[in-house]
N, CA, C and O atoms as a GROMACS GRO file, in nm:
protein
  344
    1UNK      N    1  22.111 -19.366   9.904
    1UNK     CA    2  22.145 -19.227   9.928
    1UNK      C    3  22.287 -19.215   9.980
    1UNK      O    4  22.370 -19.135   9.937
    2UNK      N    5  22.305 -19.301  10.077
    2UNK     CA    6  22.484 -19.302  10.117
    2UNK      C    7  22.579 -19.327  10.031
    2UNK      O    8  22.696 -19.290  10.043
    3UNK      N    9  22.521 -19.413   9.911
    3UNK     CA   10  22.596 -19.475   9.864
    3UNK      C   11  22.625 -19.348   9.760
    3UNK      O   12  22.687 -19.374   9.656
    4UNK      N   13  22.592 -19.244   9.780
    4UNK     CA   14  22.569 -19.106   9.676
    4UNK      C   15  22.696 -19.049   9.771
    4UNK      O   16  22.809 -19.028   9.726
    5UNK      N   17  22.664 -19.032   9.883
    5UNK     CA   18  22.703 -18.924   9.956
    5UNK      C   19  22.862 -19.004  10.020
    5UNK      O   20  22.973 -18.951  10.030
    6UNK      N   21  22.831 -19.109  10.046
    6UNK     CA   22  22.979 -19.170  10.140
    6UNK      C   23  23.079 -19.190  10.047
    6UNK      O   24  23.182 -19.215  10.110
    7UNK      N   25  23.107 -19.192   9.887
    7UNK     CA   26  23.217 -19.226   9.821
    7UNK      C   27  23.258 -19.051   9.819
    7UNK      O   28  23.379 -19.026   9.809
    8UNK      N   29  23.177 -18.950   9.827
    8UNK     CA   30  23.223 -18.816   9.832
    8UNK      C   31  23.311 -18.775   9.952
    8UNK      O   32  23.425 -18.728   9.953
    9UNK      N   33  23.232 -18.805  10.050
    9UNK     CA   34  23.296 -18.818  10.202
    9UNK      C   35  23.462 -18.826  10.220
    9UNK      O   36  23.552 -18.751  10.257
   10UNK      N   37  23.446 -18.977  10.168
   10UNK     CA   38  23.532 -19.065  10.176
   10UNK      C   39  23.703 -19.010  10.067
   10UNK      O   40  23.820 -19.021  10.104
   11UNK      N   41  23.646 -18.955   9.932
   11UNK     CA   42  23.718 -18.899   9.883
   11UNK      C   43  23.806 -18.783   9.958
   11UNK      O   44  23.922 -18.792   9.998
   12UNK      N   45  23.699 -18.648   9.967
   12UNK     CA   46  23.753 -18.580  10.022
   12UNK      C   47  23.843 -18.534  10.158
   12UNK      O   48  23.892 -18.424  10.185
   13UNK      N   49  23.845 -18.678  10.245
   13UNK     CA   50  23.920 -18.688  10.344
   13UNK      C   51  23.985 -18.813  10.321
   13UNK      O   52  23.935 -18.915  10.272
   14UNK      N   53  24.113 -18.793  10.364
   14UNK     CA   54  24.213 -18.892  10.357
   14UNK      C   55  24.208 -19.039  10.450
   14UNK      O   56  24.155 -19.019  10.559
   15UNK      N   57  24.247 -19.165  10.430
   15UNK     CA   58  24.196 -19.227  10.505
   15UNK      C   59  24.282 -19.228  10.665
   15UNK      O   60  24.283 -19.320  10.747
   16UNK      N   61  24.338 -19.120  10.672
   16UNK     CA   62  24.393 -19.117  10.807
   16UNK      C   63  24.254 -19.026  10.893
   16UNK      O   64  24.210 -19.055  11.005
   17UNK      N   65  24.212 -18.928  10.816
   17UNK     CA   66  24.125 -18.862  10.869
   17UNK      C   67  23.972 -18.931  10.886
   17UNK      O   68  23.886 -18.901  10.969
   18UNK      N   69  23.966 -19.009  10.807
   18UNK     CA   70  23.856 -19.100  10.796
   18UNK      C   71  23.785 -19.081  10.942
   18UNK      O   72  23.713 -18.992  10.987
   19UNK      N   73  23.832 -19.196  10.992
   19UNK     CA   74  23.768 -19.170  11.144
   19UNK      C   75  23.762 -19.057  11.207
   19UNK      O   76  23.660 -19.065  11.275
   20UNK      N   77  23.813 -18.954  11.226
   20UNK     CA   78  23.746 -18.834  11.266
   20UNK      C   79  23.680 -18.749  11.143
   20UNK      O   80  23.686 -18.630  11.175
   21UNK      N   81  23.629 -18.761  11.038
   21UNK     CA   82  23.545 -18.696  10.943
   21UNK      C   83  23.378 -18.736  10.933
   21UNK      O   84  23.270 -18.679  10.946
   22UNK      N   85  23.432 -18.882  10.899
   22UNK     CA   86  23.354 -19.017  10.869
   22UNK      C   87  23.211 -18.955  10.922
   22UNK      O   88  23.116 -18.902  10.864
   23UNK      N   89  23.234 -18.980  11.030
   23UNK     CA   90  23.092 -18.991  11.164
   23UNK      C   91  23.034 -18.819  11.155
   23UNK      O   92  22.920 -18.783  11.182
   24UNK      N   93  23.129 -18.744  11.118
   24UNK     CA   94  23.113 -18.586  11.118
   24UNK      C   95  23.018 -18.587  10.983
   24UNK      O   96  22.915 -18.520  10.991
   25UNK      N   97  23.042 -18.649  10.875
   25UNK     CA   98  22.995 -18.625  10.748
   25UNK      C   99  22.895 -18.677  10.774
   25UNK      O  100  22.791 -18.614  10.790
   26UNK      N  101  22.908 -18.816  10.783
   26UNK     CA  102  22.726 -18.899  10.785
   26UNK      C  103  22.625 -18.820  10.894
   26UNK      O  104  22.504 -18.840  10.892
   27UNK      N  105  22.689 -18.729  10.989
   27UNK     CA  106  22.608 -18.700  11.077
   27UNK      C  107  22.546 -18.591  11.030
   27UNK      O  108  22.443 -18.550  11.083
   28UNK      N  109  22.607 -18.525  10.916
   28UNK     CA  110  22.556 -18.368  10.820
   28UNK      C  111  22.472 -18.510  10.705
   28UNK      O  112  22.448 -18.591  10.794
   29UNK      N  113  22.441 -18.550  10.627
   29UNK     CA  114  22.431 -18.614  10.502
   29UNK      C  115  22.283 -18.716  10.562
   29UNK      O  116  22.164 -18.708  10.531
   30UNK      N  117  22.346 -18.797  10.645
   30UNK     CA  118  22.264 -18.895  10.747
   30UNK      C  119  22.114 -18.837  10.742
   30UNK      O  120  22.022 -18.884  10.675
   31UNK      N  121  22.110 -18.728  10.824
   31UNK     CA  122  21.950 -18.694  10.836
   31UNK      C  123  21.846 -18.666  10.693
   31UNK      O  124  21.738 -18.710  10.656
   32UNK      N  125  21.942 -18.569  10.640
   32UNK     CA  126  21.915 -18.545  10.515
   32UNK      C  127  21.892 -18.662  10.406
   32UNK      O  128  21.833 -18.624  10.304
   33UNK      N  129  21.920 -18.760  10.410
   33UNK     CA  130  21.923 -18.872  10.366
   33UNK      C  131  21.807 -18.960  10.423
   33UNK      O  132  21.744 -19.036  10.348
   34UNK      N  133  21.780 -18.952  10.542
   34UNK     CA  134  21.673 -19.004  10.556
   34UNK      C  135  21.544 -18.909  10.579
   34UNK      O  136  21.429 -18.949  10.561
   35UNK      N  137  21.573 -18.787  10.619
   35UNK     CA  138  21.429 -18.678  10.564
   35UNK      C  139  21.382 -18.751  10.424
   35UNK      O  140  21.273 -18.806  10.409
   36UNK      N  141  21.492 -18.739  10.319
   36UNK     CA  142  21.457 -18.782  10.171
   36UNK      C  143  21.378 -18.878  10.137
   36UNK      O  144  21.264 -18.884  10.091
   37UNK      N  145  21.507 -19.000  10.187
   37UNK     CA  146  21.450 -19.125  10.147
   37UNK      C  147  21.390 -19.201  10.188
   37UNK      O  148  21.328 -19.289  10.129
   38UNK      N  149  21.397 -19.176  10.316
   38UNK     CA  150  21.319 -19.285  10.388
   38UNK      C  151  21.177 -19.324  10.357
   38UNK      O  152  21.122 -19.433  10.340
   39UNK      N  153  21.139 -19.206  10.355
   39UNK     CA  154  20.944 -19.250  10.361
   39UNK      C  155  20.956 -19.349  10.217
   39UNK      O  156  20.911 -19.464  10.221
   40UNK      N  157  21.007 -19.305  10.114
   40UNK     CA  158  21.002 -19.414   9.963
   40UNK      C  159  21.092 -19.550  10.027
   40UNK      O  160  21.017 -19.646  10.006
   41UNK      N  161  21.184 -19.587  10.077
   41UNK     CA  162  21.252 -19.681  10.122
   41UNK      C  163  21.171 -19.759  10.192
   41UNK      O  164  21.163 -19.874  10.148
   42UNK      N  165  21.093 -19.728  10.310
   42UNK     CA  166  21.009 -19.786  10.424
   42UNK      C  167  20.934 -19.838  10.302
   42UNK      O  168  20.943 -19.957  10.273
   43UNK      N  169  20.871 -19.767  10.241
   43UNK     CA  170  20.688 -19.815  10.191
   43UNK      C  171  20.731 -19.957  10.088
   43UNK      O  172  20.676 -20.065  10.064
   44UNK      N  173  20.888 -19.876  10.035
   44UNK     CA  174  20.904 -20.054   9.950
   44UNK      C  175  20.955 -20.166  10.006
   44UNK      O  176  20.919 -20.282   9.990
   45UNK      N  177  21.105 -20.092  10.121
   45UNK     CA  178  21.123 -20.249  10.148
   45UNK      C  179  21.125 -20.285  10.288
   45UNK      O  180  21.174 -20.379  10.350
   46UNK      N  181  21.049 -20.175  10.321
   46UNK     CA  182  21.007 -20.231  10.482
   46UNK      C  183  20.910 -20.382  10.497
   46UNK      O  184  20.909 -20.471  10.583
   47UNK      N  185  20.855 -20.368  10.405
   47UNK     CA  186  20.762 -20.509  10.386
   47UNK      C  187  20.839 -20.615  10.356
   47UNK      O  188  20.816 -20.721  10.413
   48UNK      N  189  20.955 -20.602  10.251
   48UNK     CA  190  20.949 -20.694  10.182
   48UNK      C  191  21.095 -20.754  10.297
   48UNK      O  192  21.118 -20.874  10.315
   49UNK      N  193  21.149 -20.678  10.340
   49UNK     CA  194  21.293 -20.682  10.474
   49UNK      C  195  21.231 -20.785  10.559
   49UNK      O  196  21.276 -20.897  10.586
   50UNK      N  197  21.101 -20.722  10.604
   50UNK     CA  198  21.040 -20.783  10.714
   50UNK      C  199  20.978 -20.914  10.694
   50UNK      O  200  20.979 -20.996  10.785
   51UNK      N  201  20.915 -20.944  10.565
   51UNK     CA  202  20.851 -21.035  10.572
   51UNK      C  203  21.005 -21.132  10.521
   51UNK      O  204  20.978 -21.252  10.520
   52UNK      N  205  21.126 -21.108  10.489
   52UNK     CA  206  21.240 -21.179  10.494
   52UNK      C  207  21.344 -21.255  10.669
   52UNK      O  208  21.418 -21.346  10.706
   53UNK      N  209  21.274 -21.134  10.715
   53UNK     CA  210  21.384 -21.171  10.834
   53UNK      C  211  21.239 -21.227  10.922
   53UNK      O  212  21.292 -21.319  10.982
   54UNK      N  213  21.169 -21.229  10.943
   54UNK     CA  214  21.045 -21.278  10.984
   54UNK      C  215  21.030 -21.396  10.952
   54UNK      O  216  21.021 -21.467  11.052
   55UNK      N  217  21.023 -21.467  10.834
   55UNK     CA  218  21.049 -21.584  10.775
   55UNK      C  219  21.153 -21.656  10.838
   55UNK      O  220  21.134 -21.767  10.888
   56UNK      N  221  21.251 -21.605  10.838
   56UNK     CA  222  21.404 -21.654  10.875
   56UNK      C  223  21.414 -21.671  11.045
   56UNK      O  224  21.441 -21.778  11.099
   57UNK      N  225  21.390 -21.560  11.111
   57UNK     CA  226  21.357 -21.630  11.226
   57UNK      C  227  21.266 -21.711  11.254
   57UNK      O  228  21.304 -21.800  11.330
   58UNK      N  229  21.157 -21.716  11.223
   58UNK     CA  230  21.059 -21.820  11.222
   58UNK      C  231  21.120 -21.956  11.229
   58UNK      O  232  21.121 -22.041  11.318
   59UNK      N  233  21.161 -21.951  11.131
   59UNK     CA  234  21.217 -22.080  11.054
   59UNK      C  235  21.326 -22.143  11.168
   59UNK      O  236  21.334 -22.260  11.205
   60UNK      N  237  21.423 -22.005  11.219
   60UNK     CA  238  21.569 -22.051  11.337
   60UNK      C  239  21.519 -22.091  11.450
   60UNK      O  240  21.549 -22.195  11.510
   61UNK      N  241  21.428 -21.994  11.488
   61UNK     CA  242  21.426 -22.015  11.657
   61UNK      C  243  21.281 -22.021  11.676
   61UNK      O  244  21.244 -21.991  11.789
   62UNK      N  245  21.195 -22.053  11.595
   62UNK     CA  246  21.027 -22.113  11.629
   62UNK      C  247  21.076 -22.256  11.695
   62UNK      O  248  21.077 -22.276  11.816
   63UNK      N  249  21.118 -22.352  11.594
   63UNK     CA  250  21.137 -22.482  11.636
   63UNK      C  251  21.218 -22.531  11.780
   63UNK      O  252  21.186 -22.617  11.862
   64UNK      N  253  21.318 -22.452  11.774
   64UNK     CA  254  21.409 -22.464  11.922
   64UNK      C  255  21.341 -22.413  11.993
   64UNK      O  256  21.346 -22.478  12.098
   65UNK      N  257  21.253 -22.302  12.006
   65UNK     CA  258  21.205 -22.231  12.087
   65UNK      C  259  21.071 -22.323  12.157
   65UNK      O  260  21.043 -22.321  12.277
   66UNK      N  261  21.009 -22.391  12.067
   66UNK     CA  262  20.919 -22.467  12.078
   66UNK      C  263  20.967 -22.578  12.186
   66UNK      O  264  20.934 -22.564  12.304
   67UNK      N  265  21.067 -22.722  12.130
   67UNK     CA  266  21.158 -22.755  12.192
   67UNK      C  267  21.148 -22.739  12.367
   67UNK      O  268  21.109 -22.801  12.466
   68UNK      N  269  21.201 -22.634  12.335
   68UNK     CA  270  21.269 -22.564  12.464
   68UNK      C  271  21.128 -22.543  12.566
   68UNK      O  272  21.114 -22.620  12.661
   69UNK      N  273  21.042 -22.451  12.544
   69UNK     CA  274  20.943 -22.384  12.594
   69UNK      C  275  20.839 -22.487  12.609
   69UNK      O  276  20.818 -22.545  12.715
   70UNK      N  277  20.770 -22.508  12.496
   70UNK     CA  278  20.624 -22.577  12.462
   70UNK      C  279  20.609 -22.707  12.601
   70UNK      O  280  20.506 -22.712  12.668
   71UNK      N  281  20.733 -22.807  12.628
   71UNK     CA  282  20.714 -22.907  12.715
   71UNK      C  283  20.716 -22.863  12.854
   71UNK      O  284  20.647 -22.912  12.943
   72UNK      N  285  20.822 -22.743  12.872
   72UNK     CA  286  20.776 -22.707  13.032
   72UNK      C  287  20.666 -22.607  12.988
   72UNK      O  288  20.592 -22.675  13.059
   73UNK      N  289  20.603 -22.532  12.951
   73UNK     CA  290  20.485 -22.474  12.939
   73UNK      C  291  20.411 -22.575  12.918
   73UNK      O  292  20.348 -22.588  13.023
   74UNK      N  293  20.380 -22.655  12.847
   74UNK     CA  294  20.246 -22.701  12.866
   74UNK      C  295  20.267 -22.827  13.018
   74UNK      O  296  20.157 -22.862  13.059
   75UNK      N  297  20.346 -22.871  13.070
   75UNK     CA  298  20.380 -22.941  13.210
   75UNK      C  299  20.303 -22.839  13.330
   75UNK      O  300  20.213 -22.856  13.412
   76UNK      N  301  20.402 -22.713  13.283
   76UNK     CA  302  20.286 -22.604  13.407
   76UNK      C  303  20.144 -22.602  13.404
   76UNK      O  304  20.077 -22.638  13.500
   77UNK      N  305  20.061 -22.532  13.214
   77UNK     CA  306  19.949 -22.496  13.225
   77UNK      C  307  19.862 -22.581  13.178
   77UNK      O  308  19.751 -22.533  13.160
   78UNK      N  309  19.880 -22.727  13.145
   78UNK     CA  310  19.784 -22.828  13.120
   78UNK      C  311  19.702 -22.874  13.248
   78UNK      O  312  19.584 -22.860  13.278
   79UNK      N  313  19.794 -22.926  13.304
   79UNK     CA  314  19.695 -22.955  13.456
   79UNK      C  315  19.617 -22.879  13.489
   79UNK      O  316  19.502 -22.906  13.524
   80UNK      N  317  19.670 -22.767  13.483
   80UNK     CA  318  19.586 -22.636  13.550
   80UNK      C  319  19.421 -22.609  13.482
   80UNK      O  320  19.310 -22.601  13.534
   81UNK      N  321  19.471 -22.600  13.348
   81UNK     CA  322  19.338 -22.557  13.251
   81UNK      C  323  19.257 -22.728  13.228
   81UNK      O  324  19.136 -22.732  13.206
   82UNK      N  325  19.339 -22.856  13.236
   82UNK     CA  326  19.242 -22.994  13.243
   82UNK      C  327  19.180 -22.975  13.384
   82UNK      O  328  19.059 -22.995  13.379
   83UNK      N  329  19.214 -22.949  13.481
   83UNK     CA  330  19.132 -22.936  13.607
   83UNK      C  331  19.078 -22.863  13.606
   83UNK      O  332  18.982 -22.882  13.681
   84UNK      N  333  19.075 -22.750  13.552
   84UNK     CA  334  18.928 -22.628  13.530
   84UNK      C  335  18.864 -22.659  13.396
   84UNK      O  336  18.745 -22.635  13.418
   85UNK      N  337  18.874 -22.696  13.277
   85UNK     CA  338  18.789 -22.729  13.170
   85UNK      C  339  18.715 -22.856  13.160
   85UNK      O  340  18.616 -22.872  13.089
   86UNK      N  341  18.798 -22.992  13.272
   86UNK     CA  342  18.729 -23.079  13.262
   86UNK      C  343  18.631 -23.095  13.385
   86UNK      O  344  18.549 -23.187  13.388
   0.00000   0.00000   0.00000
């Protein structure tokens, strides 16, 4: 939808004016743009975004995080839960 509306923008103000138009235009266009599109945008690539960057962090900071966390967490709550489960 921006990509409709921001080369118009962009035309009709010079790029000195840019920065004071810019933010004026998307802020008229912006809502309207997402009243529109959004709900069709979300339903297709909200899933498919998410299950991308979801993946991807997974993948970055599961393992370091693990690393990092898993040996002083389980140092704290092993003793604790072997002396009450055993």
């Amino acid at each position: 939808c921006l990509s409709i509306y921001l080369p118009s923008c962009q035309s009709i103000y010079p790029l000195s004016c840019r920065s004071i138009y810019l933010p004026f235009c998307l802020s008229i266009y912006l809502p309207f743009c997402l009243l529109n599109y959004l709900p069709f945008y979300l339903s297709i690539y909200l899933p498919f975004c998410l299950s991308i960057y979801l993946a991807t962090f997974l993948y970055i900071y599961l393992p370091s995080c693990l690393y990092i966390y898993l040996p002083s967490c389980l140092s704290i709550y092993l003793p604790s839960c072997l002396s009450i489960y055993l």
